[in-house]
DRENBARO-743094 format. One record per residue (C-alpha): residue number from 1; x, y, z. Coordinates in pm, 1 decimal. Last residue first. Layout:
BEGIN
<atom NUM; <X; Y; Z>>
...
//
This chain:
BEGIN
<atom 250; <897.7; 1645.8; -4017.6>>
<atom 249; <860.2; 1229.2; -4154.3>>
<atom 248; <1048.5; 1106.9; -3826.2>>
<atom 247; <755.4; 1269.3; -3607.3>>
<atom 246; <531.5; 1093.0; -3749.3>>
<atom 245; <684.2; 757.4; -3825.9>>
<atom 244; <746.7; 772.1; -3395.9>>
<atom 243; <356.5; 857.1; -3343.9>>
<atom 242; <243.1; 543.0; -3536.0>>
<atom 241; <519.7; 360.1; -3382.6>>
<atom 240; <368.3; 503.2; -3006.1>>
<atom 239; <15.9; 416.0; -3115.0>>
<atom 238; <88.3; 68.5; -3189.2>>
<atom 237; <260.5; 18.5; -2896.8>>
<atom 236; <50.3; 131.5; -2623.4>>
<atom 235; <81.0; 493.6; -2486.8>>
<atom 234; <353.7; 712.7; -2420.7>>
<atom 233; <438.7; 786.2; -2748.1>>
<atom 232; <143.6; 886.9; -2796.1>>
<atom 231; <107.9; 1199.4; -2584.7>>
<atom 230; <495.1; 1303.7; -2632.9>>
<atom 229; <359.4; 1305.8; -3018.6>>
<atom 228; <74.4; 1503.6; -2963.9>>
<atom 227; <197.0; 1742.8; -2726.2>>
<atom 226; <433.5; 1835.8; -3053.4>>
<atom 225; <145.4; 1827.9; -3271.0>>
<atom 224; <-52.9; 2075.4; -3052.8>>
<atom 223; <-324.2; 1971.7; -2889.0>>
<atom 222; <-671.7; 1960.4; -3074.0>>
<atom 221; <-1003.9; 2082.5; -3029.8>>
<atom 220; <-1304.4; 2018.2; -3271.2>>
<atom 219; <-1496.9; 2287.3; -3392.7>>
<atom 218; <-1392.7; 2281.0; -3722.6>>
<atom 217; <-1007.1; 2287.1; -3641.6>>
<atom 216; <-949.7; 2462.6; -3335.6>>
<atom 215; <-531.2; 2451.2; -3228.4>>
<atom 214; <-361.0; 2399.3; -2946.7>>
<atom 213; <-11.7; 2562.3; -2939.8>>
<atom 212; <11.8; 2570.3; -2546.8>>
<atom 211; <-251.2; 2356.5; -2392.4>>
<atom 210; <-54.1; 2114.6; -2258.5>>
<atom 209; <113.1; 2392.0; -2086.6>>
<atom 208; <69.0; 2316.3; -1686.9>>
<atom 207; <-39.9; 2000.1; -1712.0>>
<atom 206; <-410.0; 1907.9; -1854.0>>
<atom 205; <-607.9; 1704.6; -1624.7>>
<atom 204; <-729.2; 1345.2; -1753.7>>
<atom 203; <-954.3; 1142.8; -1944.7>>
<atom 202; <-855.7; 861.0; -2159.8>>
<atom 201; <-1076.8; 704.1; -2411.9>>
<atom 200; <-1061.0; 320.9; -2549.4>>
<atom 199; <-922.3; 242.7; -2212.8>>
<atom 198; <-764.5; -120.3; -2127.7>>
<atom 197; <-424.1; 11.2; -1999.0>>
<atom 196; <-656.9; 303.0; -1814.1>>
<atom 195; <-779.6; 49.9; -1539.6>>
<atom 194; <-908.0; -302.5; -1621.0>>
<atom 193; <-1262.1; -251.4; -1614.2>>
<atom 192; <-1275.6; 32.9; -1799.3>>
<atom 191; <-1606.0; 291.8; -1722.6>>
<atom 190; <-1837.3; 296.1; -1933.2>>
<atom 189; <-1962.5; 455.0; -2287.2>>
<atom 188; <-2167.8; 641.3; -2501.1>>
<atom 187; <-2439.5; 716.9; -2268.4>>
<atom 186; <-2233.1; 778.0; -1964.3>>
<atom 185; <-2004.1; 1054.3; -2165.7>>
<atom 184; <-2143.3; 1357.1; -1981.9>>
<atom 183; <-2060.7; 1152.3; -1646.2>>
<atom 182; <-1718.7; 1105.8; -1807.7>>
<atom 181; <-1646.7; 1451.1; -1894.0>>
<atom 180; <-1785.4; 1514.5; -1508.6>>
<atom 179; <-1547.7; 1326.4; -1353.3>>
<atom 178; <-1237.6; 1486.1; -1609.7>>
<atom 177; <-1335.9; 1821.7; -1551.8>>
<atom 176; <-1014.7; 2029.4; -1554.3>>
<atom 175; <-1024.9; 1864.1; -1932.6>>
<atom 174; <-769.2; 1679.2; -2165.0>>
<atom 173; <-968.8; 1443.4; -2350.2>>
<atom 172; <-727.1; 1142.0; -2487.5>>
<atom 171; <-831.1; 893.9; -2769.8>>
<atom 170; <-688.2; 529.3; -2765.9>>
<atom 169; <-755.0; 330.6; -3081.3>>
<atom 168; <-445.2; 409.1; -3308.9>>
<atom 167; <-461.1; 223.4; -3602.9>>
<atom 166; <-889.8; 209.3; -3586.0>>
<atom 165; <-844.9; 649.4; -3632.1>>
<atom 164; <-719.4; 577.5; -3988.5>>
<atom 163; <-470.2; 803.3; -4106.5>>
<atom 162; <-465.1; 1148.5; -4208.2>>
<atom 161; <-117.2; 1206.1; -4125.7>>
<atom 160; <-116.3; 1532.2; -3846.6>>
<atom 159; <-559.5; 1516.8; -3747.6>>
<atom 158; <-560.5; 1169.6; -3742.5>>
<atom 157; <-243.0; 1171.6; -3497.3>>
<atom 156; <-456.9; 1387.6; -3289.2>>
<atom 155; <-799.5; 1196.1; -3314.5>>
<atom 154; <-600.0; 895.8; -3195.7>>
<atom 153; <-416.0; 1103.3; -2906.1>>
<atom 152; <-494.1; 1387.7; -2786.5>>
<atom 151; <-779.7; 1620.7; -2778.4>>
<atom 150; <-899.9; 2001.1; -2605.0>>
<atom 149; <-1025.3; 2144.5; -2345.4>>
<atom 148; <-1107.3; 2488.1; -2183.6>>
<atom 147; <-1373.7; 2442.7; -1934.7>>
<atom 146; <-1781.2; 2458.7; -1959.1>>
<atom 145; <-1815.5; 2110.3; -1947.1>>
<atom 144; <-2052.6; 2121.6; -2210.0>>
<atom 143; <-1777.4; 2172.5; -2435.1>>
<atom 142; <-1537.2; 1886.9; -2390.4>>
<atom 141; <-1877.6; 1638.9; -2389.3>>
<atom 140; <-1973.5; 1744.3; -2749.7>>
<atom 139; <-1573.9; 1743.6; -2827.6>>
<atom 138; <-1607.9; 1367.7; -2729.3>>
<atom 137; <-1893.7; 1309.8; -2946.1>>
<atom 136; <-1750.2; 1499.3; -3300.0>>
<atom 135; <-1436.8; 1279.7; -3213.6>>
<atom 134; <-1661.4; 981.1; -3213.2>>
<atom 133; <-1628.0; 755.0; -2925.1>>
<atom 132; <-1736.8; 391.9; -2946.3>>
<atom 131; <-1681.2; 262.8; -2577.7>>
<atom 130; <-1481.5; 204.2; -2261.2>>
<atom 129; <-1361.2; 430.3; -2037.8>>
<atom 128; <-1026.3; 561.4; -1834.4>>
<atom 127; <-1012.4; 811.6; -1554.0>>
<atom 126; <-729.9; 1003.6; -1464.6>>
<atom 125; <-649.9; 1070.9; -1117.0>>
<atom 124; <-315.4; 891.4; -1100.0>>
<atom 123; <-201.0; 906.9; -1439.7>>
<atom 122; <-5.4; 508.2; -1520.2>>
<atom 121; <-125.5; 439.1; -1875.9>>
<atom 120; <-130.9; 871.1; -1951.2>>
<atom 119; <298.9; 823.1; -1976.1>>
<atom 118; <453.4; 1106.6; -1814.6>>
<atom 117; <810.5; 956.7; -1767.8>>
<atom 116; <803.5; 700.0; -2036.1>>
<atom 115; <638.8; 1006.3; -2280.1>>
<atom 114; <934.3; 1235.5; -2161.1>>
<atom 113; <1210.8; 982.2; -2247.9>>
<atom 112; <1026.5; 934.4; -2611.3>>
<atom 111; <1026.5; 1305.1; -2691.9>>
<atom 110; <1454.1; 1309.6; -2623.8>>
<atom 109; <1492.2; 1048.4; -2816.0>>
<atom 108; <1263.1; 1209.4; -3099.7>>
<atom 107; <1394.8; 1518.7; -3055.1>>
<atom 106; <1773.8; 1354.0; -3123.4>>
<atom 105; <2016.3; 1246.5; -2854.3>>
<atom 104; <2381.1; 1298.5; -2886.4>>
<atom 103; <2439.7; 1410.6; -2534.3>>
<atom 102; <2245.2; 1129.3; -2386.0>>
<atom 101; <1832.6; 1077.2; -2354.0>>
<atom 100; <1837.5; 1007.7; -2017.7>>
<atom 99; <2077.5; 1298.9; -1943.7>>
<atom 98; <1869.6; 1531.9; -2130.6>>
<atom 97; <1561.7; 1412.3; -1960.9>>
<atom 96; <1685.8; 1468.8; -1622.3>>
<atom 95; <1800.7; 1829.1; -1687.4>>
<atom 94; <1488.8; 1936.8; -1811.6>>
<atom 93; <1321.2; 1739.4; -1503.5>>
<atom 92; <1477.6; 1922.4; -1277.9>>
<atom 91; <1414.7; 2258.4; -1442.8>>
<atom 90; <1042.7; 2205.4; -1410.0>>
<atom 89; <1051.6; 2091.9; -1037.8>>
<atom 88; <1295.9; 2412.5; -967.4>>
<atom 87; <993.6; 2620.9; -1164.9>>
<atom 86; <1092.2; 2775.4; -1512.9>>
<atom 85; <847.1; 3037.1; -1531.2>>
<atom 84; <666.5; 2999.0; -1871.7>>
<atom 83; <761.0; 3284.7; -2119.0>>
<atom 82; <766.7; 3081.2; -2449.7>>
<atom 81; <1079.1; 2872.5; -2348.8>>
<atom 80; <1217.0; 2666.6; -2633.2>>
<atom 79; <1037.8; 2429.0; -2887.1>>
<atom 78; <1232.4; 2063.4; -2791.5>>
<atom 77; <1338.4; 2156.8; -2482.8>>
<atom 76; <1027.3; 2362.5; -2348.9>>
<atom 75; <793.6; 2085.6; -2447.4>>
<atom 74; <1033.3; 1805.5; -2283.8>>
<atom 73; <1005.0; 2012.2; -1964.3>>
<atom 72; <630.3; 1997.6; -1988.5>>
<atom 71; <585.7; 1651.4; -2077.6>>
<atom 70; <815.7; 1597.9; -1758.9>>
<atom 69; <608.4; 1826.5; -1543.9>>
<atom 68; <341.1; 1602.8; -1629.6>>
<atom 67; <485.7; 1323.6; -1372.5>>
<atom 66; <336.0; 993.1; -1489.0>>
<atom 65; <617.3; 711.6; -1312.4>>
<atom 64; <492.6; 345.2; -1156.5>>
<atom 63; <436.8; 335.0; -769.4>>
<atom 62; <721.4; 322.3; -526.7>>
<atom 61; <718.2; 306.6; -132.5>>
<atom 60; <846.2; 517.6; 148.6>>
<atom 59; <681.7; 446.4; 495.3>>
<atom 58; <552.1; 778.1; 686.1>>
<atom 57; <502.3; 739.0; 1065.5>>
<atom 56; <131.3; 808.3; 1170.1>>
<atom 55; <-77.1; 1023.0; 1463.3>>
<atom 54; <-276.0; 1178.7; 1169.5>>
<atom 53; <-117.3; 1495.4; 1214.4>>
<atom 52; <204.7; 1285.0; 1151.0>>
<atom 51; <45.6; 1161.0; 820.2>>
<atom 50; <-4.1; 1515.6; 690.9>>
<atom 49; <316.2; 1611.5; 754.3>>
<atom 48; <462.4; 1362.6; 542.2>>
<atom 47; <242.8; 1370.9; 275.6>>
<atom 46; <342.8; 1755.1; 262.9>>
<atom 45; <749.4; 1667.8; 230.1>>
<atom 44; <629.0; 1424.6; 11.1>>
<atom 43; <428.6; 1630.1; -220.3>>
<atom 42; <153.7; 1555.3; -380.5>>
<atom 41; <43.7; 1425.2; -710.9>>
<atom 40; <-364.3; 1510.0; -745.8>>
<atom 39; <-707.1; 1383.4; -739.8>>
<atom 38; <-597.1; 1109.2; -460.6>>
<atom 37; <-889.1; 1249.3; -272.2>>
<atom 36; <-721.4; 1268.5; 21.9>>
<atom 35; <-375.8; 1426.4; -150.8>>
<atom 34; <-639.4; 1649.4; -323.6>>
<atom 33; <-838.0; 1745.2; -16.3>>
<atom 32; <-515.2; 1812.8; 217.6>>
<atom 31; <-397.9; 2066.2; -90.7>>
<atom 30; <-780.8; 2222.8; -43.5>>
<atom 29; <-721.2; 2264.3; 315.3>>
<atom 28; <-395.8; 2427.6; 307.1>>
<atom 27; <-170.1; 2236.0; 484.3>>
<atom 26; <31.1; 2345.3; 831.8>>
<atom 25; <-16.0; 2014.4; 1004.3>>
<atom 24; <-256.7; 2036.8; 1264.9>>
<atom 23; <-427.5; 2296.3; 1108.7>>
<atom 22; <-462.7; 2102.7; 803.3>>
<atom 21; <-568.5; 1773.0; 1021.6>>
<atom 20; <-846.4; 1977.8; 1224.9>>
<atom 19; <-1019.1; 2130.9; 909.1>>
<atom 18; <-1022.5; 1753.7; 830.2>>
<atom 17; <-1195.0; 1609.8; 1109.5>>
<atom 16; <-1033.5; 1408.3; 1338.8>>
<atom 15; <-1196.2; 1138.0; 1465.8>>
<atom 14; <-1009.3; 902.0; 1277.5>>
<atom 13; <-1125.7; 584.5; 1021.7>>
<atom 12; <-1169.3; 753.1; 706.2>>
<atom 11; <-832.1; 945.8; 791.6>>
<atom 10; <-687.5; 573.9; 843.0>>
<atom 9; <-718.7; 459.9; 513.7>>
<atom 8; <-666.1; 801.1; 294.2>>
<atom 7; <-324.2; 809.5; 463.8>>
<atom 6; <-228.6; 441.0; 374.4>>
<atom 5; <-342.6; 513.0; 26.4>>
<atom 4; <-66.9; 851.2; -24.7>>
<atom 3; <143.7; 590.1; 185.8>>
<atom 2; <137.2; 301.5; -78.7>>
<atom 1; <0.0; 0.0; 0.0>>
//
């Protein structure tokens, strides 16, 4: 169990009340509802406190990588800094991914490292589904959420060779409303039973400039080709080869 779990275990089980627990230990409230709510990565310094206003000893344990800081830092390598502030988790993860990738790496080395790192497969917080999802459908749900939004993955790489969508099965709708997406989506589809590796649609929060170069194209909202590629790459195999003779053909 990891501790991010463990701590979501026993605060169903105390008396204290969570007001009392972000006093306690110096959270903000709405930081102590994510890491409950396991809607967010927090943290370990702020884990940490949390479980010792809990009454609990933190245990380090391992769970498989999806940081979107590294999409982001891959972003900023590969089409340079357009004004973001470069924060010390940011810059980590520049330097990271240049040393994975090697001195003589190319962008498509360098896109790959970032797609292991951030891969959608392993997104705490996202939510995968099952079902026959149009592109004209899942932009239907993107706007009634009311939020920005916008698509990855199959209906991406559609959208750069012109391919067909059944290549490449696994769409992605970035959205700040990922639970209600899928509640909009409850007549087209369900949720997957085997976690996101078995999703036909992957819903998830956008990182801090996955948005950045998005582009409208009839009403329908994509990412931008180079968040397109990192997307798919990270996915299943077929999508990532698909995405790899993309980017080689540029």
């Amino acid at each position: 169990m990891c501790m991010e779990t463990h701590v979501r275990d026993i605060s169903s089980r105390s008396s204290l009340s969570r007001t009392a627990v972000a006093r306690r230990s110096g959270v903000h409230r709405s930081t102590l509802y994510r890491a409950l709510d396991g809607s967010s990565d927090i943290r370990l310094e702020t884990l940490e406190e949390i479980a010792l206003a809990y009454g609990l000893q933190a245990q380090l344990s391992y769970v498989p990588l999806s940081d979107p800081v590294a999409a982001d830092a891959a972003r900023i390598l590969l089409e340079g800094d357009h004004g973001e502030t470069i924060t010390p988790d940011l810059d980590a993860w520049m330097q990271r991914l240049q040393r994975y990738a090697g001195e003589l790496a190319s962008p498509i080395d360098l896109a790959l490292e970032a797609a292991r790192a951030s891969t959608l497969l392993e997104r705490r917080g996202a939510l995968g589904m099952r079902g026959d999802f149009t592109v004209d459908r899942l932009a239907s749900a993107g706007y009634a959420t009311g939020e920005v939004w916008a698509l990855s993955g199959s209906a991406a790489l559609e959208a750069l060779d012109g391919g067909d969508p059944d290549e490449a099965p696994v769409n992605i709708l970035w959205t700040s409303q990922p639970q209600k997406a899928m509640q909009l989506l409850a007549d087209t589809g369900r949720p997957a039973p085997r976690g996101l590796g078995s999703a036909d649609l992957i819903l998830a929060e956008p990182s801090d400039i996955a948005f950045r170069g998005r582009n409208t194209i009839e009403g329908i909202s994509l990412v931008s080709p180079v968040q397109a590629i990192i997307d798919n790459l990270g996915l299943h195999d077929q999508q990532r080869d698909r995405a790899i003779s993309i980017a080689r053909a540029w």
